[in-house]
C-alpha positions in Angstrom: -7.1 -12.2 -26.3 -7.9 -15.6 -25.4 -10.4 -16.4 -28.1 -7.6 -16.1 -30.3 -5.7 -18.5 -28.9 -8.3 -20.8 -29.0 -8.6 -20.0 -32.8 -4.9 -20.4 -33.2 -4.6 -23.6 -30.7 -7.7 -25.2 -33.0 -6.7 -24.0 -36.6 -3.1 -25.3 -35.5 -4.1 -28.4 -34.4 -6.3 -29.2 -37.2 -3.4 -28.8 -39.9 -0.8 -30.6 -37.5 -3.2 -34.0 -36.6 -5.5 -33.7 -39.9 -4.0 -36.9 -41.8 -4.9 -34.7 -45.2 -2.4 -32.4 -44.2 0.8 -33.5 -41.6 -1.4 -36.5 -39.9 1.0 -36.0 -36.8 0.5 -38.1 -33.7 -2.2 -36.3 -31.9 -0.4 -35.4 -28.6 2.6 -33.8 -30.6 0.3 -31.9 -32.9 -1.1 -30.6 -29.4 2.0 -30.0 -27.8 2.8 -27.7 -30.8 -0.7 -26.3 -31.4 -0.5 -25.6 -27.9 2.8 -23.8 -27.9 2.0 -22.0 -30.9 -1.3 -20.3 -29.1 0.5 -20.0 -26.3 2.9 -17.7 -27.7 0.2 -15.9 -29.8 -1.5 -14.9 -26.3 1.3 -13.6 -25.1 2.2 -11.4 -27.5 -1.6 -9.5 -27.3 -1.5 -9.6 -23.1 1.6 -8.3 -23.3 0.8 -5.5 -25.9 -2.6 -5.2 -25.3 -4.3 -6.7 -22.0 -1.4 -6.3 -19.4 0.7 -3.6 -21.1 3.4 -2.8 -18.6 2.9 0.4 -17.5 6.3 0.8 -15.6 9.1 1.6 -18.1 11.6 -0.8 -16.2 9.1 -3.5 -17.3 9.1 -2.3 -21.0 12.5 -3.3 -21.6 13.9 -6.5 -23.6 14.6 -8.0 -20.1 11.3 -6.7 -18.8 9.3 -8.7 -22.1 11.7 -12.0 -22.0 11.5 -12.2 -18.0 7.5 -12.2 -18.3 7.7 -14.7 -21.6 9.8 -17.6 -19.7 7.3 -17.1 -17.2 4.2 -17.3 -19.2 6.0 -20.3 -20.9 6.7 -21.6 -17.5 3.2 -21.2 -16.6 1.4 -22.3 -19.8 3.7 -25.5 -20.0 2.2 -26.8 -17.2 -1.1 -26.1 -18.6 0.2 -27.8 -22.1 0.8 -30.7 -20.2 -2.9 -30.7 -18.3 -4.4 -30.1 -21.9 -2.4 -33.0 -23.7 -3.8 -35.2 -21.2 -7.2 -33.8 -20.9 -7.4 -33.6 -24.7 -6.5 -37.8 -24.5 -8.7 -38.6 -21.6 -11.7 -36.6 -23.5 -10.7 -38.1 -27.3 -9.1 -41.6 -26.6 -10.7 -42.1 -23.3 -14.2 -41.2 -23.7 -14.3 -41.4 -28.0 -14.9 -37.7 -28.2 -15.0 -35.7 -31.5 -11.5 -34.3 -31.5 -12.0 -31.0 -32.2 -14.5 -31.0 -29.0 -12.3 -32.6 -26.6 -9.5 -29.6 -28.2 -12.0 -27.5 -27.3 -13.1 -28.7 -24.2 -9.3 -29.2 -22.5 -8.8 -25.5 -23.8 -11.6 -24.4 -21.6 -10.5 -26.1 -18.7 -6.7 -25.2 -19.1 -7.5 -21.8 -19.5 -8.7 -21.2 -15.7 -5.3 -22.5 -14.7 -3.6 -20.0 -17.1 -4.9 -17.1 -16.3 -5.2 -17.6 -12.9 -1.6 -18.2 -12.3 -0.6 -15.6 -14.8 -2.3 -12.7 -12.9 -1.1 -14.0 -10.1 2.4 -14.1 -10.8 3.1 -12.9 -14.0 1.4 -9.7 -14.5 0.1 -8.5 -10.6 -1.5 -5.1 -10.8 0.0 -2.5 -8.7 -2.2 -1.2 -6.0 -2.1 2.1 -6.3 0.2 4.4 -3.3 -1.5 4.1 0.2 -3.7 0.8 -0.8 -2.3 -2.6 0.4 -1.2 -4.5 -2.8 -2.3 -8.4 -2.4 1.0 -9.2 -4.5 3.8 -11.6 -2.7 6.3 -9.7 -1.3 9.9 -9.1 -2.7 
């Protein structure tokens, strides 16, 4: 699911900063290219990778509770890969599309770990200790 979003974030980014298309300043083309694979990753965790198994967690509520947090989440790795993406393109006079690439990477750790943490935590199953905070 995450080599989507790295299609989407790069495809997205490439229309939105290319001056033969929009030409947008290249931190708000990220913001938004950002946002925009953000929200196609959550969609295929949350159908796909992390499918809810509990009903209560099917629900509208269940799926809006877990997008605000993924947002939540993901918006502080927006922020880490606007900067990371100038550091690695203004900064250093990389390629843009490899310092894209490269701030993805990096961003990516902190956005999955911090969404299995605390967005989708497995449930150990009855009798085994579940490493998940408690309520």
């Amino acid at each position: 699911m995450g080599g989507s979003g790295v299609v989407v974030d790069m495809v997205a980014l490439h229309f939105l900063a290319e001056p033969k298309w929009l030409g947008w300043n290249v931190s708000v083309a990220k913001i938004f290219a950002a946002e925009i694979a953000m929200l196609n990753n959550f969609l295929w965790n949350d159908l796909w990778t992390f499918r809810p198994t509990d009903q209560s967690a099917r629900t509208a509520s269940g799926t809006f509770r877990r997008l605000l947090m993924f947002n939540l989440i993901c918006g502080v790795g927006i922020v880490w890969a606007v900067l990371l993406l100038n550091l690695f393109y203004r900064g250093l006079g990389w390629n843009l599309y490899v310092a894209n690439f490269a701030a993805i990477v990096l961003v990516t750790l902190w956005n999955f770990w911090m969404n299995a943490k605390f967005n989708w935590r497995v449930k150990a199953p009855s009798g085994q200790p579940d490493d998940s905070p408690q309520k």
